[in-house]
C-alpha positions in Angstrom: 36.8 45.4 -14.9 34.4 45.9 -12.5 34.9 45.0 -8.7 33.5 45.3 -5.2 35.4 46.1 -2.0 34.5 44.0 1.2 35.9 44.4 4.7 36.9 41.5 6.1 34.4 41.5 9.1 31.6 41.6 6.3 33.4 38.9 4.1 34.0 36.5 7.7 30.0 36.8 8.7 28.7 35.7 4.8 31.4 33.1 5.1 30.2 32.1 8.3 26.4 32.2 6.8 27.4 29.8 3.9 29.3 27.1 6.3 25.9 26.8 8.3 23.6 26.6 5.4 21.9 23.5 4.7 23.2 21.2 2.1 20.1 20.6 -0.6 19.6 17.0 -0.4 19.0 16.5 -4.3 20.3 13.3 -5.4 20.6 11.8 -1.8 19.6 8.1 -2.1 16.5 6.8 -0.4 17.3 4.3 2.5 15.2 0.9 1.4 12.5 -0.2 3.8 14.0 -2.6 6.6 12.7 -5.1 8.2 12.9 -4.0 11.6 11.5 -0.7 10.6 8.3 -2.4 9.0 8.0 -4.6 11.9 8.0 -1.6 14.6 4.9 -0.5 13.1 1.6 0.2 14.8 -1.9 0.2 14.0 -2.6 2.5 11.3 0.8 3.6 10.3 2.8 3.0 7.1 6.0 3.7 5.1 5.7 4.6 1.4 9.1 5.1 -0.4 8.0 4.6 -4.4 11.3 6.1 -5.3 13.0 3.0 -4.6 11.8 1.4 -7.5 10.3 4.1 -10.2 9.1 1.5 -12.9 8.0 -1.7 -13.4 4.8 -3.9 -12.2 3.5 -3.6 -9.1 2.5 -6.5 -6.9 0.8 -6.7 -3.8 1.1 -8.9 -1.1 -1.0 -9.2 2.1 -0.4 -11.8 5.3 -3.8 -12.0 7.4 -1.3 -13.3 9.8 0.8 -10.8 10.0 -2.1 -8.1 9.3 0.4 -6.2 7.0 0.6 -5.2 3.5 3.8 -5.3 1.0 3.9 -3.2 -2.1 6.5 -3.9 -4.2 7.8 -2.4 -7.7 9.9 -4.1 -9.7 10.4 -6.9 -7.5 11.7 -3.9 -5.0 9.4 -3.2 -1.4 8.3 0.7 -1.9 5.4 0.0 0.5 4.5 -1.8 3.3 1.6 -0.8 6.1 -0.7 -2.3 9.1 -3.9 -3.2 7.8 -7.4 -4.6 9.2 -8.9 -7.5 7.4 -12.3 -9.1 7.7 -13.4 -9.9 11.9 -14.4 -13.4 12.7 -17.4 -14.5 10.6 -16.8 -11.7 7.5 -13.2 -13.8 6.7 -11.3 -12.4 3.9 -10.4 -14.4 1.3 -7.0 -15.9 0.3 -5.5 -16.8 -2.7 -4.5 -15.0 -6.3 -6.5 -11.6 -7.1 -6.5 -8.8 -9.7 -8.0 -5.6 -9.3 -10.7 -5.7 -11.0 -12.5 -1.9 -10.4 -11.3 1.2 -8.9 -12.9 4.4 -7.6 -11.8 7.0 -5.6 -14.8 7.7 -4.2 -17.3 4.9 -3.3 -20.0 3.9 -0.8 -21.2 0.5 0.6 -24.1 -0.8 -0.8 -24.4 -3.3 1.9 -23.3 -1.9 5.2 -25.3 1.3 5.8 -23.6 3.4 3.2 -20.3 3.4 5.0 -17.4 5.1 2.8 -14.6 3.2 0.5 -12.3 6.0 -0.4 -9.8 4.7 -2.6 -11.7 1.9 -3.6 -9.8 -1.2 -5.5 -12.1 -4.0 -5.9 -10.9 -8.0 -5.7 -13.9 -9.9 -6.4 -17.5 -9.4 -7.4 -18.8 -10.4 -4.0 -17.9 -7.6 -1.4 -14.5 -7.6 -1.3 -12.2 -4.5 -2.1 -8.8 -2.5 -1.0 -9.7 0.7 0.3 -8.8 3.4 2.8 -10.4 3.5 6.7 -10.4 2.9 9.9 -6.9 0.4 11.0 -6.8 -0.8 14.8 -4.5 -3.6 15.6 -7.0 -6.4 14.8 -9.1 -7.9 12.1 -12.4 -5.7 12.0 -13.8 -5.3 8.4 -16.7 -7.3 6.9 -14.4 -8.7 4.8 -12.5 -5.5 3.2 -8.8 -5.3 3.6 -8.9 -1.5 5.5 -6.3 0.5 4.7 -4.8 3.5 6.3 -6.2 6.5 4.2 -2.5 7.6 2.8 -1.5 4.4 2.6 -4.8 3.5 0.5 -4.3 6.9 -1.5 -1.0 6.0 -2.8 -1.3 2.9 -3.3 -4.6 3.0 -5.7 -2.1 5.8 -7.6 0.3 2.8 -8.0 -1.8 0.2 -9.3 -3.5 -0.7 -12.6 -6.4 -2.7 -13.5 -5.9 -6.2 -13.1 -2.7 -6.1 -11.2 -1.6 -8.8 -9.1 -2.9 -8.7 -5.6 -2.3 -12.3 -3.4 -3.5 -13.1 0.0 -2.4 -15.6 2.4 -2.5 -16.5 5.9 1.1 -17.2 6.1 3.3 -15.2 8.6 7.2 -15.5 6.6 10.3 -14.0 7.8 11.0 -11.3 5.4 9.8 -8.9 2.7 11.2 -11.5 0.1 9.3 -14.5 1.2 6.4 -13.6 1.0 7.2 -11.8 -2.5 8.3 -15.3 -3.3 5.2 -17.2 -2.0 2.8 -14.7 -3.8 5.2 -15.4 -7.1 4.9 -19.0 -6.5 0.9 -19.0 -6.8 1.1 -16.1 -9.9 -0.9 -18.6 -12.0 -3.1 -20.0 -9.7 -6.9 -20.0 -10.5 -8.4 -16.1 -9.6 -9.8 -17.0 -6.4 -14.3 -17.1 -7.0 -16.2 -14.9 -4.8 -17.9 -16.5 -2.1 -21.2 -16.5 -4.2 -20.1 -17.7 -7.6 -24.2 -16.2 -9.2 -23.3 -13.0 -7.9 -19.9 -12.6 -9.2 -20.6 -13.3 -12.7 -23.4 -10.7 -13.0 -22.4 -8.2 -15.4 -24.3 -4.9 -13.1 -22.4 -3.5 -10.4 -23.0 -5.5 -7.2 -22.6 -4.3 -3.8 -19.5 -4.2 -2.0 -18.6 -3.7 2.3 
């Protein structure tokens, strides 16, 4: 048998060495989003924890109110972010969405080229998700802005015609407002604003 001699200063310093290693943290569970986390956020800042919930639909919910975004999986919050909908006079609509286009890449067609990176379209009249610029007020032409991870991995989450709802209501908790959205799940797809445009079958602009 073969064997190997070590003196006990050596054998107390790798000893030593092993006690202050770290511990790998496989398998550690993911603490679920809080509400007094979310609700410390600031403008343009975001928590994404999609290991919470690995399958299942996703649905989106979004309070103008609040000017935050909820992502859940599942029925489970894996997302939730500041956002910046449309400024006084470019409103963003409310009610019952699906996405109904995507592209990672896009430009406005209407506002001077402007760029849409991460680009989930809502309706066929100039209204999308999509990564930009997120102060702490409404200033879009009508766009929900997104911060840019935030918009990245949330257009990685999503399918075609998944369920996005808007509302202006500003509820207590994660779970009411998952609630509320689930309430109006088979409500009418809200029209676009100009009902000609929306049903043209060519790719119309968007902000």
């Amino acid at each position: 048998m073969f064997s190997v001699s070590v003196s006990p200063r050596r054998a107390a310093v790798l000893a030593l060495c092993v006690a202050l290693s770290p511990v790998p943290a496989f398998g550690a569970p993911i603490e679920p989003i809080s509400w007094e986390e979310a609700s410390d956020l600031s403008a343009g800042h975001y928590i994404w924890r999609p290991q919470l919930a690995s399958d299942g639909p996703v649905e989106v919910v979004i309070s103008l109110a609040q000017q935050r975004a909820y992502v859940f999986r599942d029925g489970t919050l894996i997302g939730y972010s500041t956002i910046s909908s449309g400024a006084e006079g470019y409103d963003s609509p409310v009610g019952r969405f699906k996405i109904l286009q995507k592209a990672r890449t896009h430009r406005s067609n209407r506002y001077s080229n402007a760029p849409m990176p991460y680009m989930q379209r809502l309706n066929w009249n100039g209204v999308a998700l999509h990564g930009g610029v997120v102060p702490d007020y409404p200033a879009s032409h009508g766009c929900i802005r997104l911060p840019i991870g935030f918009a990245k991995a949330l257009y990685e989450a999503t399918s075609l015609g998944g369920f996005v709802y808007v509302t202006h209501a500003d509820f207590a908790s994660p779970d009411e407002g998952l609630d509320l959205a689930r309430s109006h799940a088979d409500d009418p797809l809200t029209p676009s604003r100009d009902f000609a445009e929306a049903v043209r079958p060519e790719e119309p602009g968007v902000n």
